[in-house]
C-alpha positions as a Markdown table, in Angstrom:
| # | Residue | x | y | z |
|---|---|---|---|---|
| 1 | Unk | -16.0 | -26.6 | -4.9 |
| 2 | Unk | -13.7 | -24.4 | -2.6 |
| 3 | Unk | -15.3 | -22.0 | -0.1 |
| 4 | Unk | -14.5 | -20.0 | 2.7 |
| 5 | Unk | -12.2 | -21.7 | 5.1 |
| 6 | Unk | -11.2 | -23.9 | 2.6 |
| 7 | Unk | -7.5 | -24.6 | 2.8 |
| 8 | Unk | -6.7 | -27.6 | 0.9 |
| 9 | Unk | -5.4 | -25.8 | -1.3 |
| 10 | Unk | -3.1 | -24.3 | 0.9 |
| 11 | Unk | -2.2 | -27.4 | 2.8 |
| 12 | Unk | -1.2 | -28.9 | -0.3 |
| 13 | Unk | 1.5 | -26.3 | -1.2 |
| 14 | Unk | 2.8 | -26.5 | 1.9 |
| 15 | Unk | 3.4 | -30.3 | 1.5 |
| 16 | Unk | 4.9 | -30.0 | -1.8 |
| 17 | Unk | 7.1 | -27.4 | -0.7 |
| 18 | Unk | 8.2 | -29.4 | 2.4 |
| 19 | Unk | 8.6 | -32.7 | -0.1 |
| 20 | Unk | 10.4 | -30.6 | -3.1 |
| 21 | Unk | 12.0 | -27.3 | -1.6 |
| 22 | Unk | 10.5 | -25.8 | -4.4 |
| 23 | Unk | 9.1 | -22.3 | -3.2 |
| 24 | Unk | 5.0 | -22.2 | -4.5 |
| 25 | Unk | 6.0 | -18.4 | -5.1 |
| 26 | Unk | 8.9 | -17.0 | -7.1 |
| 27 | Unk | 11.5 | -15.0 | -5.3 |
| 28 | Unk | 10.0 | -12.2 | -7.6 |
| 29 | Unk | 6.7 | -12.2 | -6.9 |
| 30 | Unk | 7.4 | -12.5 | -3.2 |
| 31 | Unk | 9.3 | -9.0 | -4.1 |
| 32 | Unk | 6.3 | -7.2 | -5.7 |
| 33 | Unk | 4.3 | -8.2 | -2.9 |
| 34 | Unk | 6.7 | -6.8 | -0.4 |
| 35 | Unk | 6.7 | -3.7 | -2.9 |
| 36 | Unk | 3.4 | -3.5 | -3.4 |
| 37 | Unk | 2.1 | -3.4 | 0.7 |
| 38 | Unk | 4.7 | -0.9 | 1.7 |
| 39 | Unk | 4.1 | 1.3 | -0.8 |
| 40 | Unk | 0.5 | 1.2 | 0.6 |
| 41 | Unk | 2.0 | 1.7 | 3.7 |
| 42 | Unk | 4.0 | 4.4 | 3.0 |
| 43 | Unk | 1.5 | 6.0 | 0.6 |
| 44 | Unk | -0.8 | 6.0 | 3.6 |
| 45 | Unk | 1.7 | 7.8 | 5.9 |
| 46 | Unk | 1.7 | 10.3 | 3.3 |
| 47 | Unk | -1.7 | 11.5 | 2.9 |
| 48 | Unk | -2.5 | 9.0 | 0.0 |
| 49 | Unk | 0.1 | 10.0 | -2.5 |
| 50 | Unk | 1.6 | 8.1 | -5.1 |
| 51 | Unk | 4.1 | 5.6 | -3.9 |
| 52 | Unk | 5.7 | 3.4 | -6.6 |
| 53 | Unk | 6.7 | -0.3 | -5.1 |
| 54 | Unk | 9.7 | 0.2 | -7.5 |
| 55 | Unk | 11.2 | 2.9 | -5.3 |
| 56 | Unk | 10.4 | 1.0 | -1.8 |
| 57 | Unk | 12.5 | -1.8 | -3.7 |
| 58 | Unk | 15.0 | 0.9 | -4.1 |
| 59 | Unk | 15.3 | 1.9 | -0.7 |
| 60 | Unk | 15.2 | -1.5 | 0.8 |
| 61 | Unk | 18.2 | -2.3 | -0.7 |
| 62 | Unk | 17.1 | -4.7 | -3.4 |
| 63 | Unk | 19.8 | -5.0 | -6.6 |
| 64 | Unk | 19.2 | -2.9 | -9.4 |
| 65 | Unk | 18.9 | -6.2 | -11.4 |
| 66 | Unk | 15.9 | -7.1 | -9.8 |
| 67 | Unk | 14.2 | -3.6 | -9.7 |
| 68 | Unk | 11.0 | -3.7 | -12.1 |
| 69 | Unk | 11.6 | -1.3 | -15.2 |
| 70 | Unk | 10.7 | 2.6 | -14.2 |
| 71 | Unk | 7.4 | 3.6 | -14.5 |
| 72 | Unk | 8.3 | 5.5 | -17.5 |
| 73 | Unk | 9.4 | 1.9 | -18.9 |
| 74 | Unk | 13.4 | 2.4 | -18.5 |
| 75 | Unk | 14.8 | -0.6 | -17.6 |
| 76 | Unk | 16.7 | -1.3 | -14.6 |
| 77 | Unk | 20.9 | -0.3 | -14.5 |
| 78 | Unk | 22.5 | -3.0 | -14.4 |
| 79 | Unk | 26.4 | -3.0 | -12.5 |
| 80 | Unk | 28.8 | -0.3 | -12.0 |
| 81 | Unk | 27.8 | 3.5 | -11.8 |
């Protein structure tokens, strides 16, 4: 069984992705990751308010098309204005 310190795991996504070029992670997820610790971040630099990752997407730049749906569950606009 895996323990602590345990990286085989690891170790052998690393290889895979090395042999395939096939990201272990989607580009997406990788996105609500970023989203998700900066809006800790930011939430923290606020007093502990509510930060939604959707809106530090937003203000990195990220497309509309790849925003998550609003909290209130609107989808993302997608093209022109």
């Amino acid at each position: 069984a895996a323990g602590a310190g345990d990286y085989r795991g690891l170790v052998a996504a690393i290889v895979a992705f090395f042999r395939d070029a096939r990201p272990p992670v989607s580009a997406g997820e990788t996105l609500e990751i970023y989203a998700f610790l900066e809006a800790a971040r930011v939430s923290r630099l606020r007093g502990g308010g509510r930060v939604a990752p959707r809106e530090m997407l937003a203000e990195a730049g990220c497309p509309d098309a790849w925003l998550p749906p609003a909290a209130d569950g609107t989808p993302p606009a997608v093209g022109g204005p």
